[in-house]
C-alpha positions in Angstrom: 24.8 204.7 101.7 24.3 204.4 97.9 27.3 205.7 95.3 25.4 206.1 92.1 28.1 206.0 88.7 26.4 208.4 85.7 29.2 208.9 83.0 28.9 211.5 80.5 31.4 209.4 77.7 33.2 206.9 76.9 36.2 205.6 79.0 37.5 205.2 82.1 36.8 207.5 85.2 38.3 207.5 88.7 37.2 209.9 91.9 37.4 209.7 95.8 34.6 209.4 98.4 35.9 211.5 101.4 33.8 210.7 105.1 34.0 213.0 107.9 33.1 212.1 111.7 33.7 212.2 115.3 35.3 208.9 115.4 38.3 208.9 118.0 40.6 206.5 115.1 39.4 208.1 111.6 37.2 211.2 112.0 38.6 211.5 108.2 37.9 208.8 105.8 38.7 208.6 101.8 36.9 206.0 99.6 38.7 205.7 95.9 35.8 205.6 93.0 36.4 204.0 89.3 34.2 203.1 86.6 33.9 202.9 82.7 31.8 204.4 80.6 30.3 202.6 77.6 28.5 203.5 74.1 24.8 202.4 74.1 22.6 201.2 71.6 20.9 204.0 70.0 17.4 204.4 69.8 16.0 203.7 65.7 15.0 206.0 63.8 12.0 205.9 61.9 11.5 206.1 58.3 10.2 209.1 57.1 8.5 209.7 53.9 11.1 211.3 51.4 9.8 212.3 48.1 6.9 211.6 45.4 7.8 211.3 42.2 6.1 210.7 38.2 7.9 209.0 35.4 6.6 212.0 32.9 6.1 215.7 34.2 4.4 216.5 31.2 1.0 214.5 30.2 -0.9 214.9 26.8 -4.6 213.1 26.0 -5.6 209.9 28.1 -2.6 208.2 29.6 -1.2 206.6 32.5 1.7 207.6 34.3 4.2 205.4 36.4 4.7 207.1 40.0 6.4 206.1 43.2 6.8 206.9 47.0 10.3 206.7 48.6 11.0 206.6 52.4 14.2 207.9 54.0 14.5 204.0 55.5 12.9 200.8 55.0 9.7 200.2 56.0 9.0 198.4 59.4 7.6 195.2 60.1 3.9 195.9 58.7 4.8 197.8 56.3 3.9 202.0 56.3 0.8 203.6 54.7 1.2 206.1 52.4 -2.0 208.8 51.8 -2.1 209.7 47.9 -4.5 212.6 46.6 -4.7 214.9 43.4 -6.0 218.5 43.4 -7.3 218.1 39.7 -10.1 215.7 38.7 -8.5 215.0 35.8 -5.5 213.1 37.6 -7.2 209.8 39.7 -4.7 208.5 42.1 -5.3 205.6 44.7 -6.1 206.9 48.1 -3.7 205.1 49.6 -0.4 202.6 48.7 1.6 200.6 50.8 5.2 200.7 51.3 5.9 196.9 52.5 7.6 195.8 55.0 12.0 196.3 54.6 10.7 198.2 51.2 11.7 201.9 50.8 9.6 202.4 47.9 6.2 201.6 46.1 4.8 202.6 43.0 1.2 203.7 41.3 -0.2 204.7 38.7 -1.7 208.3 37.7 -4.2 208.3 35.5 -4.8 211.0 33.3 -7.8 212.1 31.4 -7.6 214.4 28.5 -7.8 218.3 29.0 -9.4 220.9 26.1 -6.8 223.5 27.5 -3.6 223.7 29.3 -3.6 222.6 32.9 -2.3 221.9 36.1 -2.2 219.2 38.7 -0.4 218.7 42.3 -0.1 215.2 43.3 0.4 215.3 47.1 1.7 212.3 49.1 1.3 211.9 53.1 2.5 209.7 56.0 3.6 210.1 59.7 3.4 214.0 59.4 5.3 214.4 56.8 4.0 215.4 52.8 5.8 216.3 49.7 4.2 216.7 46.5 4.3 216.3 42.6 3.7 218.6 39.5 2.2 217.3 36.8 1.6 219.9 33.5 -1.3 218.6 31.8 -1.4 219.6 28.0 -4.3 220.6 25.8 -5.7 217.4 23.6 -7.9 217.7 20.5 -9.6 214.9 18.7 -8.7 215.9 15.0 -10.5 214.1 12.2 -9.1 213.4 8.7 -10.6 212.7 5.3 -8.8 211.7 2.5 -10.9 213.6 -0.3 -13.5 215.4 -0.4 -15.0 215.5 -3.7 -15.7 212.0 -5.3 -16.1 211.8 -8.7 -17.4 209.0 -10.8 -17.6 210.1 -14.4 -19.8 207.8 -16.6 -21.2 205.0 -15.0 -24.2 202.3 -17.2 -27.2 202.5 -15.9 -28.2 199.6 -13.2 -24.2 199.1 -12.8 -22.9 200.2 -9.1 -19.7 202.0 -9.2 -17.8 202.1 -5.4 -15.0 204.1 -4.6 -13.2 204.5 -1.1 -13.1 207.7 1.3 -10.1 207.1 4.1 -11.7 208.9 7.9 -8.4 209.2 10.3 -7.9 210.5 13.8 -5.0 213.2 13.4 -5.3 214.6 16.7 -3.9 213.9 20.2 -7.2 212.6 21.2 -9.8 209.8 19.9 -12.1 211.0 17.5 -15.8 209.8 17.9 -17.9 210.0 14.2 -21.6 210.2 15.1 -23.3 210.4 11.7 -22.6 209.4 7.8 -25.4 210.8 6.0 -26.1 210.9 2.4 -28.1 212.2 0.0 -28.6 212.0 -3.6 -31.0 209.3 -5.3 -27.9 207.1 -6.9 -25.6 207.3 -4.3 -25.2 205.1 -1.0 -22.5 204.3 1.8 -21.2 201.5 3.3 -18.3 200.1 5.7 -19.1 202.3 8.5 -21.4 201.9 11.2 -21.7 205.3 13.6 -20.9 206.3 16.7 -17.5 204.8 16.2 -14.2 206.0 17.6 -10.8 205.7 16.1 -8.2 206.3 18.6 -5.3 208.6 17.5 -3.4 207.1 14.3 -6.5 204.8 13.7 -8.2 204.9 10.1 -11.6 203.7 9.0 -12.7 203.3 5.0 -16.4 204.5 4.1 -17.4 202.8 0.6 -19.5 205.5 -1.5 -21.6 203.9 -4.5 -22.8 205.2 -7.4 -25.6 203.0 -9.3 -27.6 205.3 -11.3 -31.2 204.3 -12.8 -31.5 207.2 -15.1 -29.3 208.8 -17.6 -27.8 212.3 -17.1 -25.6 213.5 -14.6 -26.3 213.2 -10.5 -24.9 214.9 -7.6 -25.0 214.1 -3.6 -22.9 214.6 -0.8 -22.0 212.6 2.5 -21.9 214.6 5.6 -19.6 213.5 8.1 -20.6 214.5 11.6 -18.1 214.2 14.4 -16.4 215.6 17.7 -13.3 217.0 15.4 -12.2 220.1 16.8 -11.2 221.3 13.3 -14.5 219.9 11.1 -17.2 218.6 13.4 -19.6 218.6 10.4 -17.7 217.8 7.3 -19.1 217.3 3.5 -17.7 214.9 0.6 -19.6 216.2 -2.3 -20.6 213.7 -5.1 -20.8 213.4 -8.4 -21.4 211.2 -11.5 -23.3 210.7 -14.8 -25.4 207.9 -15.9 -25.6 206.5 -19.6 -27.2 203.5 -21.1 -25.2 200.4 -21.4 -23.3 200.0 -24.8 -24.7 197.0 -26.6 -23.9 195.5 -30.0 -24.9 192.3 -32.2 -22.2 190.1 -33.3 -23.1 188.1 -36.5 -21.3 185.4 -38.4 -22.4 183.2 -41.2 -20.6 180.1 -43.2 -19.2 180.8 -46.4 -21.2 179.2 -49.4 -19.7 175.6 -49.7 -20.2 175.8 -53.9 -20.4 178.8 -55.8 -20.4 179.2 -59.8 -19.2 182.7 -59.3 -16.5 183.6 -56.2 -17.4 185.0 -53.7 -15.8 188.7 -53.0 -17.6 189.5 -50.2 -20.3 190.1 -48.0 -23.1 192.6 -47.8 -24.8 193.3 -43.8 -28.8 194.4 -44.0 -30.5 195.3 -41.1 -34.5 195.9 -40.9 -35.9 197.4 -37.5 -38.9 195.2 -36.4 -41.8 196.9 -37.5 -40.3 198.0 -40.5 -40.4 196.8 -44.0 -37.2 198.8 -45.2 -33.8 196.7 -45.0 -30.7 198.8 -44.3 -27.4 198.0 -45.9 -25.0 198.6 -42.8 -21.6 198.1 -44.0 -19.8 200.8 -46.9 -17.7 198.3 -48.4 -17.4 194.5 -48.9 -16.8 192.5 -45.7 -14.2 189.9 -46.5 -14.4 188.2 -43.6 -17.7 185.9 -42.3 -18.9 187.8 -39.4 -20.1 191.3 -38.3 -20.3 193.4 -35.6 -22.9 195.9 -35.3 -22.4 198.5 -32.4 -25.2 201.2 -33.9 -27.6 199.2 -31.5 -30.5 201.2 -29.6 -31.7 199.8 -26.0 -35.0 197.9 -26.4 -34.8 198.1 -29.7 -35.6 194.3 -31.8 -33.5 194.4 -35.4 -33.9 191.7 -38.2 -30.6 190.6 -39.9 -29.8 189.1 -43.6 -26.4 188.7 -45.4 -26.0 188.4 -49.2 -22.6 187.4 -50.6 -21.5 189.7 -53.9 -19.0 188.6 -56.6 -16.1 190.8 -57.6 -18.8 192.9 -59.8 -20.8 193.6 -56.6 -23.7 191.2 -58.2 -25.2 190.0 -55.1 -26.5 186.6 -53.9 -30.1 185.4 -52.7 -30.6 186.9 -49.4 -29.7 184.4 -46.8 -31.7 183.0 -43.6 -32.9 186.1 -41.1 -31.4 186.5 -37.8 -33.8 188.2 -35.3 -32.2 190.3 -31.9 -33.6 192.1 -29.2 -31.9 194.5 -27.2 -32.6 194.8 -23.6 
């Protein structure tokens, strides 16, 4: 006979084993019982996956966000797998991260691509069974370009002399601003310092050099156009302007004073002959005391002959002196 001892708790427990038979001495027979239950070791439990979480919950233009799985208990030896997905193209996730081993948390990354209008995105995570999920608002982002001016204006400029001035392009949206063209038109004019397609990430600014170097006089006009993926301009216009006039020359003369002179010297009279001519022109109204002479009446690709005569205080004048022969480009 077997007495089997199956406690329900904790502690000590006492009962009686009572025989009956036909024995002559002890046809009735009582056995005392006693045992002790004890606690035991409960089975562990094992982790379960908890929660899914972002650092941001609200996403504008191309970023990454900074996202992590948490278990309900550290990982076991090997480490649990954790199945990652997105319901919106715009959000990639990994497929999978692993929570290693004694580890009750890992982290990825979310990585977000810009949206033209308002969106949304569940980021779900799964493992043993169990799945809990993320929201993730994704905000509209427009590429924005700016331009500093848009009228450039050079005013008088010589002829065969570049002029430059400087047109500031900036990205002023929430998304990077791609400018595909920088066309110009207008005979004088001409750009520099920017070399489409290029993309200027928002905050970023680029400087586009216009020139102005006109080969004829009178007034010239041109414009740049600006072509770009700016949701607010995507084909913008810097209109140009300027005027060209021939170069300002002059002749500067100077002589020496006559080393001995019966009469003094009061001054100085300028004559001026264009070549080809044989009429001397007296250039100056009054007396020049001094020994030198500017003439600024000076025509482009014009050649002038030059003499000086020195007068006394009666305005008799001297011999004419050597002649001074200048061309003008």
């Amino acid at each position: 006979m077997q007495v089997r001892f199956a406690p329900a708790a904790a502690g000590a427990v006492k009962g009686e084993l009572t025989l009956s038979s036909n024995s002559s001495t002890s046809p009735s027979a009582a056995v005392s019982l006693s045992g002790t239950g004890t606690a035991g070791t409960p089975s562990p439990v094992p982790p379960a996956l908890s929660a899914v979480s972002c650092s941001s919950t609200s996403m504008t233009g191309s970023v990454s966000d900074a996202c992590t799985v948490t278990l309900s208990a550290a990982a076991p030896s090997g480490g649990l797998t954790v199945s990652l997905s997105s319901n919106n193209t715009a959000v990639t996730v990994p497929a999978i991260v692993t929570v290693a081993a004694n580890a009750d948390s890992a982290a990825f990354t979310a990585d977000v691509s810009w949206v033209a209008s308002a969106q949304t995105a569940v980021l779900t995570a799964s493992a043993s069974g169990v799945s809990k999920v993320f929201d993730l608002q994704l905000n509209a982002a427009t590429p924005s370009l700016g331009i500093s001016v848009i009228t450039v204006a050079f005013g008088n400029v010589t002829l065969d002399t570049a002029a430059t001035q400087s047109v500031t392009l900036s990205s002023t949206g929430t998304e990077p601003v791609t400018i595909s063209a920088a066309i110009v038109t207008g005979a004088a004019f001409a750009v520099s310092g920017l070399t489409p397609p290029l993309t200027l990430n928002p905050g970023q600014a680029a400087t586009l050099t216009v020139q102005f170097d006109p080969t004829v006089t009178g007034a010239a006009t041109g414009q740049v156009s600006i072509a770009s993926n700016s949701s607010t301009n995507p084909s913008a216009v810097v209109s140009l302007s300027g005027t060209g006039e021939s170069a300002a020359y002059q002749v500067d003369l100077s002589w020496d004073a006559p080393s001995t002179s019966e009469d003094p010297v009061a001054g100085y009279n300028v004559y001026r002959e264009p070549s080809g001519s044989s009429t001397y022109q007296l250039l100056n109204s009054s007396a020049v005391s001094q020994t030198a002479y500017v003439d600024t009446t000076v025509q482009s690709g014009q050649t002038y002959n030059y003499f000086v005569e020195s007068a006394d205080a009666s305005g008799e004048e001297s011999s004419p002196s050597n002649t001074y022969t200048a061309t003008i480009p």
